[in-house]
C-alpha positions as CSV (number, residue, x, y, z in Angstrom):
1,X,53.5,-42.5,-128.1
2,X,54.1,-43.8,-124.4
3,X,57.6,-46.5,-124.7
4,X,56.3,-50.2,-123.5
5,X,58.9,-51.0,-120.5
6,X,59.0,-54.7,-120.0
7,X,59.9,-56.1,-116.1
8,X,63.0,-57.9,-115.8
9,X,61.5,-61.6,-114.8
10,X,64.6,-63.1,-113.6
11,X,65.3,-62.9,-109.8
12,X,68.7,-63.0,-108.5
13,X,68.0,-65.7,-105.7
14,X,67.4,-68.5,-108.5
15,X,70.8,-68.7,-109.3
16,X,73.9,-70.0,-107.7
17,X,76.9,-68.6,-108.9
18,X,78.2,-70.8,-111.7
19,X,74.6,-70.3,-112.9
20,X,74.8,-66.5,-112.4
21,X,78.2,-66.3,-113.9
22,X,77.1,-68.3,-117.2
23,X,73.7,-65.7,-117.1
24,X,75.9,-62.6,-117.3
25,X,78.9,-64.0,-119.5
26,X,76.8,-62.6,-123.1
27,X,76.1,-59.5,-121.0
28,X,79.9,-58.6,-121.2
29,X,80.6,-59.0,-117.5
30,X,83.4,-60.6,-116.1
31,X,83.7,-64.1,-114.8
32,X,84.8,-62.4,-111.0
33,X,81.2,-59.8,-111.5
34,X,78.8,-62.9,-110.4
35,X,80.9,-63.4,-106.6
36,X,80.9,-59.4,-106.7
37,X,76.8,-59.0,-107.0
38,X,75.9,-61.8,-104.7
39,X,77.4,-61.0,-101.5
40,X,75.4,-57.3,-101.7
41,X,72.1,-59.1,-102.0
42,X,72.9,-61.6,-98.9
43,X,75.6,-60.1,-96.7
44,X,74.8,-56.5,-97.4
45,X,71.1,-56.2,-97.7
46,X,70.7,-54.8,-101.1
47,X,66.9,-54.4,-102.5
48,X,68.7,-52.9,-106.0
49,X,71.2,-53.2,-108.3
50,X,71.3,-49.4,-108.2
51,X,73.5,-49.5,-104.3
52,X,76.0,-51.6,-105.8
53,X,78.5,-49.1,-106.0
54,X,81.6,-51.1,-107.1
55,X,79.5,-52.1,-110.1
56,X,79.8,-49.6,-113.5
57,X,76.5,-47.7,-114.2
58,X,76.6,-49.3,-117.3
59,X,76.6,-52.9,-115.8
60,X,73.8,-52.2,-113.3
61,X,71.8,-50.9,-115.8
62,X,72.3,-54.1,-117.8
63,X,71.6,-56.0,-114.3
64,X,68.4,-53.5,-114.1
65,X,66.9,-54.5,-117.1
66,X,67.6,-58.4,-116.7
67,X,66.7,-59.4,-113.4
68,X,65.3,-58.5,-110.6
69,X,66.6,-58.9,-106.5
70,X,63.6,-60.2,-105.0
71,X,60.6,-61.8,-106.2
72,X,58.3,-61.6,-103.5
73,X,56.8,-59.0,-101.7
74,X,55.8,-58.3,-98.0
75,X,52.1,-58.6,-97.5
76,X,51.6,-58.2,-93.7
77,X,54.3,-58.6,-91.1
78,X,52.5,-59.9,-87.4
79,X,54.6,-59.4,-84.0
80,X,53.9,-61.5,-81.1
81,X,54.0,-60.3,-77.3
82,X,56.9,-63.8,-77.3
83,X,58.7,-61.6,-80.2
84,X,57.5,-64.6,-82.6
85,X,57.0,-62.4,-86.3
86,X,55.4,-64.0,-89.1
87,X,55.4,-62.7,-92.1
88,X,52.6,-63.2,-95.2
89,X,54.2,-62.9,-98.4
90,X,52.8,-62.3,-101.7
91,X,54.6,-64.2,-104.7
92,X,54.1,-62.6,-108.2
93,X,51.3,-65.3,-109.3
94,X,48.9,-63.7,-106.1
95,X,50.1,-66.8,-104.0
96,X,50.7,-66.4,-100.1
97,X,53.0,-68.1,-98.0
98,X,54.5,-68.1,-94.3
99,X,57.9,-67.5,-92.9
100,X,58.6,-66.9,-89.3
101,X,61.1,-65.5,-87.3
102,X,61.7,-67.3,-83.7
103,X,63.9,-65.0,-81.6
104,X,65.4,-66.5,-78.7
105,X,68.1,-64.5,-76.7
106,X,71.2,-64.3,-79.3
107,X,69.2,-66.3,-81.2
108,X,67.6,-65.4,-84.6
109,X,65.9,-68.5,-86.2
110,X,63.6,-68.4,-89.6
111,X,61.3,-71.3,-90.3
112,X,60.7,-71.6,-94.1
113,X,58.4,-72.5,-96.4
114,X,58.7,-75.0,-99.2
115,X,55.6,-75.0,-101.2
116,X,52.1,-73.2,-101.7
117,X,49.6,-75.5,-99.8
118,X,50.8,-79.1,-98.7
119,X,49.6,-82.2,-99.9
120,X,50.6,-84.6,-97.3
121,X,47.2,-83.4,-95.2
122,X,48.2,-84.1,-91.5
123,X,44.7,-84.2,-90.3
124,X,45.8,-81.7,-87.8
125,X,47.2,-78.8,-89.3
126,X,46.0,-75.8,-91.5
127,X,49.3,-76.0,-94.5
128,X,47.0,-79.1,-96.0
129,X,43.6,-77.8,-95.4
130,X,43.0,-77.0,-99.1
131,X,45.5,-79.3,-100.7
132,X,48.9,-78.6,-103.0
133,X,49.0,-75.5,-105.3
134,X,52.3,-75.5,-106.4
135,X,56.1,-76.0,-105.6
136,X,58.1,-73.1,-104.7
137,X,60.7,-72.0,-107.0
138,X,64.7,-71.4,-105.6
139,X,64.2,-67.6,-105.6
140,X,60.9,-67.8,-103.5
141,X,62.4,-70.3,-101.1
142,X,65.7,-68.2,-100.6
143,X,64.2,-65.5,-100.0
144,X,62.2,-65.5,-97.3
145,X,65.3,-66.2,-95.2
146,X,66.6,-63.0,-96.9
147,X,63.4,-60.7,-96.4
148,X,63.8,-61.6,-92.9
149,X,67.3,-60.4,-92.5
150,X,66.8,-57.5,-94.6
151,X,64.6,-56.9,-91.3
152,X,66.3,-56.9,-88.4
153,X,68.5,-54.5,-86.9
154,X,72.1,-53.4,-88.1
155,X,74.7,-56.3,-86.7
156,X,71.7,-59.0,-86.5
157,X,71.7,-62.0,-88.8
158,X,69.9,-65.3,-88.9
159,X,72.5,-67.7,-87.7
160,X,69.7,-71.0,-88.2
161,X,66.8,-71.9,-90.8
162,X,63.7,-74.8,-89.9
163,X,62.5,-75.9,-93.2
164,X,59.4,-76.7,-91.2
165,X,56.6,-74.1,-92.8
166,X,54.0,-74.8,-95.7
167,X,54.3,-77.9,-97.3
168,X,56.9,-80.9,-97.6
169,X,60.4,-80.2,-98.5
170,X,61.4,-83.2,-100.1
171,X,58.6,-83.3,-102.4
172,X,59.6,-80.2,-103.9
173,X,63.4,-81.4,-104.0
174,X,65.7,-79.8,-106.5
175,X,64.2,-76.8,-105.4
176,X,65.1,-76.7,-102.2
177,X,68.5,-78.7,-101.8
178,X,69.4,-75.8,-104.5
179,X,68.3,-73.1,-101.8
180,X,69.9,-75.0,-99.2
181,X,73.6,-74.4,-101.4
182,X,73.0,-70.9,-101.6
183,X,72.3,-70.3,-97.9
184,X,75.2,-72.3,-97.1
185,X,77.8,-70.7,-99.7
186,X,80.3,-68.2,-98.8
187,X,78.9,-66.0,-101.3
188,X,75.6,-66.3,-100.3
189,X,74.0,-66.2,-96.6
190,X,76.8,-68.5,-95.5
191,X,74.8,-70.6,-92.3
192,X,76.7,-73.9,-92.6
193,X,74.1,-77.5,-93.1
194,X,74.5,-77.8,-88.8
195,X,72.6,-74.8,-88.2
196,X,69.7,-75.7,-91.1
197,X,67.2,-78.4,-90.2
198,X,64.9,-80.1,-92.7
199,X,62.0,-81.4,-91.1
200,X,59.8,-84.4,-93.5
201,X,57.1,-86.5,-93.0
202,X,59.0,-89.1,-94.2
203,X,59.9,-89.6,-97.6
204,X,62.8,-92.3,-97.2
205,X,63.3,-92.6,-100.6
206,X,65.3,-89.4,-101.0
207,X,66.9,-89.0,-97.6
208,X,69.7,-90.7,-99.1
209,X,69.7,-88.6,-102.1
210,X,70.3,-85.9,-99.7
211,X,73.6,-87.7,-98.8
212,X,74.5,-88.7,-102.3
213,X,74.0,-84.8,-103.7
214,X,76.3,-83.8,-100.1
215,X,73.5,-81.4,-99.0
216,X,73.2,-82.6,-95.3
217,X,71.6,-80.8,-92.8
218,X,69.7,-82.1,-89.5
219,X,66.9,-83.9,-90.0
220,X,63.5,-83.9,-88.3
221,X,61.5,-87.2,-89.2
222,X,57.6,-86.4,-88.2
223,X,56.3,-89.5,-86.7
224,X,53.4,-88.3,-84.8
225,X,52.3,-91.6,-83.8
226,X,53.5,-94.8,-81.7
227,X,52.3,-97.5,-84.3
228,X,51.2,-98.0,-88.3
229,X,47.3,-97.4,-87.1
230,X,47.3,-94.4,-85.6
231,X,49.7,-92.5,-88.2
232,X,47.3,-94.0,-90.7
233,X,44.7,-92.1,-89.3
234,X,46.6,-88.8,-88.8
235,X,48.6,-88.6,-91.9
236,X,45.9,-90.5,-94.1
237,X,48.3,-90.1,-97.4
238,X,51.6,-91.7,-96.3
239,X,51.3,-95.7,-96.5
240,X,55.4,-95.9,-95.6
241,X,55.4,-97.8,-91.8
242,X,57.0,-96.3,-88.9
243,X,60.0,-99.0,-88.8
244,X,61.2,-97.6,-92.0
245,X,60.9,-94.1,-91.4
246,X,63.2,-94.8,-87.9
247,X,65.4,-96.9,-89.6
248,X,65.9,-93.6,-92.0
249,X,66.8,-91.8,-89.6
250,X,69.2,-93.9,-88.2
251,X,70.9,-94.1,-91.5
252,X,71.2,-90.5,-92.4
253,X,72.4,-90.1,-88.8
254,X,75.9,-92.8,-89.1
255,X,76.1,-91.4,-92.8
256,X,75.9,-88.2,-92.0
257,X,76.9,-87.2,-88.5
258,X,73.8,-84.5,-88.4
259,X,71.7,-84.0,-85.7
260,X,68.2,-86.3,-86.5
261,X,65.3,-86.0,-84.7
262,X,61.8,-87.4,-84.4
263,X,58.9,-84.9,-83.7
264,X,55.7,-86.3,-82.1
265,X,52.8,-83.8,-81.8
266,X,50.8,-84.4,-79.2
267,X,47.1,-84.8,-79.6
268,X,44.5,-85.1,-77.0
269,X,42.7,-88.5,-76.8
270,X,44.3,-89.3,-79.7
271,X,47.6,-90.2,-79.2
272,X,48.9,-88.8,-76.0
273,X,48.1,-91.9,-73.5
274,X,51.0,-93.3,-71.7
275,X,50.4,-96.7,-73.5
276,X,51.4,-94.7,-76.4
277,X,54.6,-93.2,-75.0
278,X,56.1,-96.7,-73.7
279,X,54.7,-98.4,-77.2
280,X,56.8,-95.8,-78.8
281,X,59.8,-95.8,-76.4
282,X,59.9,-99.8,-77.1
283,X,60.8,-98.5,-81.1
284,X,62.9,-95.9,-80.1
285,X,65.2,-97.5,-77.2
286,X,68.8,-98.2,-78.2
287,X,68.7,-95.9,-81.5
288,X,70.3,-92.6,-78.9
289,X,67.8,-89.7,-81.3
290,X,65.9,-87.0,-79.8
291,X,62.3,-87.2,-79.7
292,X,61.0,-83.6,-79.8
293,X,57.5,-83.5,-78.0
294,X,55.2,-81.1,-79.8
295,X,51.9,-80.2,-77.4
296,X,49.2,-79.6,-80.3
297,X,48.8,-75.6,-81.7
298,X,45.6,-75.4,-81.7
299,X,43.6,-75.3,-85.3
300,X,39.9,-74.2,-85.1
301,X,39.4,-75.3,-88.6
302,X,40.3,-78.9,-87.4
303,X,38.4,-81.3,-84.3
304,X,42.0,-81.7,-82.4
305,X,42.8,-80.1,-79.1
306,X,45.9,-79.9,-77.4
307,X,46.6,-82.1,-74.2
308,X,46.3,-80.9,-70.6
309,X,49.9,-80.3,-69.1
310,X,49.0,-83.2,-66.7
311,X,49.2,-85.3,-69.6
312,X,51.8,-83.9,-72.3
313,X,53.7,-84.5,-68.5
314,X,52.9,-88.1,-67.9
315,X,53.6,-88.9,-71.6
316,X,57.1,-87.1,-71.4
317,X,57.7,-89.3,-67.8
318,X,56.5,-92.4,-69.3
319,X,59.0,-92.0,-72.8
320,X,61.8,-90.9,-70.7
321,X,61.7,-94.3,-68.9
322,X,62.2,-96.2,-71.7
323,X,66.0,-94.1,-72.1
324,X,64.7,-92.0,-74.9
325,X,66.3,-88.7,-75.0
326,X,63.5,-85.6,-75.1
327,X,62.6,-81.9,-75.4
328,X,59.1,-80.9,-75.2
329,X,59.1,-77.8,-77.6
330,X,57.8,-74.1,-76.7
331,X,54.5,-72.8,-77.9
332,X,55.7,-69.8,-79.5
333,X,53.6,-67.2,-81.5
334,X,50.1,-68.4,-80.7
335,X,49.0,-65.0,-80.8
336,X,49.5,-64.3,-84.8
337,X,48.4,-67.8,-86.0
338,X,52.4,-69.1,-85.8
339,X,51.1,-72.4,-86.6
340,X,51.9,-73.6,-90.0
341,X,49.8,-72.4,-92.7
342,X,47.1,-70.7,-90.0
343,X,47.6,-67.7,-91.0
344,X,47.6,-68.2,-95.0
345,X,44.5,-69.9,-94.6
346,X,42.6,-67.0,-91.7
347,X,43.3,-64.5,-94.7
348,X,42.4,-65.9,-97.8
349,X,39.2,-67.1,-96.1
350,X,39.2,-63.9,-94.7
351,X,38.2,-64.2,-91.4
352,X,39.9,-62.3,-88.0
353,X,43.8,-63.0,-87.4
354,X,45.4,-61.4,-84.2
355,X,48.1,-58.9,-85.5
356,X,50.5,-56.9,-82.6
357,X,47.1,-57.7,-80.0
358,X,44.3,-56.3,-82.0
359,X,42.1,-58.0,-84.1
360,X,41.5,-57.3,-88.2
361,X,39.3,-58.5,-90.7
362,X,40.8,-59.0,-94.2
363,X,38.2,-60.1,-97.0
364,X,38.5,-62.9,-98.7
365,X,41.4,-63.3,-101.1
366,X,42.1,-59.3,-100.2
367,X,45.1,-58.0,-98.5
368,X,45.4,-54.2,-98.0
């Protein structure tokens, strides 16, 4: 009669360490044990318990049959000719999300998801296209910074996360202000709050909270538009106005002392007109925050197109001359789908995606 072996459910990467150290207190480990395990699963790169050498047999056996390190898997990893990666990653309920890795020189940058799906629906981008399936947990937030690391060569490490992948960050809140203690702790990944931004839509009723729980880092404030009208029409689900969204900003800024920014994606015909840039300019003067100019990545599943360098230049010319302060962001990764949620959405509807210059055909819902 074959013995019925039950997975250990728990991942590591949903617990800080109090938590951890409470978890393993009726196990018979030490208090000290919890600050031991943690630093081999985000300093030193450990997939298993079993490489944890100044740990007994005995107590990684017991960790063995407990938990697990990771709870995501690796479905496809794309590489750029820009050395943009993104990876596809398979949760344990079949769900797929997006992480990225944005190298640049010395630079190693990982841009994060928060949720399955979005439900904000930016009528321009792909991470809303079919809606909100759930919230990431801790574990499956953490670790896509971690399955990034556990990537690159000896010596590398991420030195900055952009929670600016699938879905809305401060929606999915105690989640991810949870992940953002356990990048930042000593035991854990240990990238300090000024090298993490968070980047919202604009939920300005817990950007304080942020400030109140002390989990402050930058802050990107998606705006998008130069009045109430237009960011009606291009992020159809928000009814909160501009005004309060700056104002904000502002505040988490003097609270704060972290860098705040607003991004503006730049879509043609839409609003990409000089009118638009001095309207916005006229909001923006005074306040001394960084407006990060976003030329549109294109999405075939949407009507937008991205504006002609003639006018993402005329726009950046005519905001400048109000005295607002401006960086006009990179395309990166165009040829794997970098865009958010592109390439979730290319696979599970199964069409081509561009992966290291050729093209493949997944079916739907399918990955190999």
């Amino acid at each position: 009669m074959g013995v019925c072996y039950h997975r250990p459910v728990t991942p590591i990467t949903n617990f800080t360490a109090h938590e951890l150290e409470a978890e393993l207190a009726p196990l018979g480990f030490e208090k000290f044990r919890a600050r031991q395990i943690l630093p081999w699963v985000y300093r030193r790169r450990a997939e298993t318990f079993a490489v944890m050498t100044d740990l007994s047999i005995e107590h990684r056996a017991l960790l063995e049959q407990k938990f697990r390190v990771s709870s995501t898997q690796v479905a496809q990893r794309h590489a750029s000719p820009d050395t943009t990666e993104k990876l596809l990653l398979r949760l344990e309920d079949g769900n797929l999300i997006e992480t990225v890795l944005i190298v640049e020189g010395e630079r190693r940058t990982v841009c994060v998801s928060t949720q399955v799906g979005c439900p904000i629906r930016c009528v321009f981008c792909a991470s809303g296209l079919n809606g909100l399936v759930r919230n990431l947990t801790t574990a499956e937030i953490v670790e896509q910074a971690l399955v990034i690391q556990r990537g690159l060569p000896e010596g590398e490490r991420i030195d900055n996360l952009v929670l600016m992948g699938i879905g809305e960050p401060l929606l999915n809140y105690a989640n991810v202000v949870r992940a953002l203690r356990i990048w930042k702790a000593p035991w854990g990944m240990g990238i300090g709050y000024n090298r993490i931004t968070l980047s919202t839509i604009g939920i300005v009723d817990k950007i304080p909270k942020l400030v109140e729980d002390r989990a402050t880092p930058n802050l990107a404030l998606s705006l998008h538009a130069p009045n109430d009208r237009i960011r009606a029409d291009v992020v159809p689900t928000m009814k909160k106005r501009l005004a309060e969204i700056v104002r904000a900003g502002i505040e988490y800024k003097r609270a704060t002392n972290k860098q705040v920014t607003f991004e503006y994606v730049l879509l043609d015909g839409v609003n990409d007109d000089r009118k638009h840039a001095l309207e916005l300019g006229k909001k923006l003067r005074g306040t001394r925050v960084k407006v990060n100019v976003i030329p549109f990545n294109r999405v075939p599943e949407t009507p937008y197109r991205e504006p002609s360098p003639e006018r993402v230049d005329r726009f950046v010319k005519a905001l400048g001359s109000c005295g607002v302060p401006i960086t006009v962001r990179k395309r990166k990764g165009d040829a794997i789908s970098a865009a958010c949620g592109q390439l979730r959405h290319q696979v599970e509807r199964g069409t081509a995606v561009a992966v290291e210059g050729q093209a493949m055909k997944f079916p739907a819902g399918l990955l190999p």
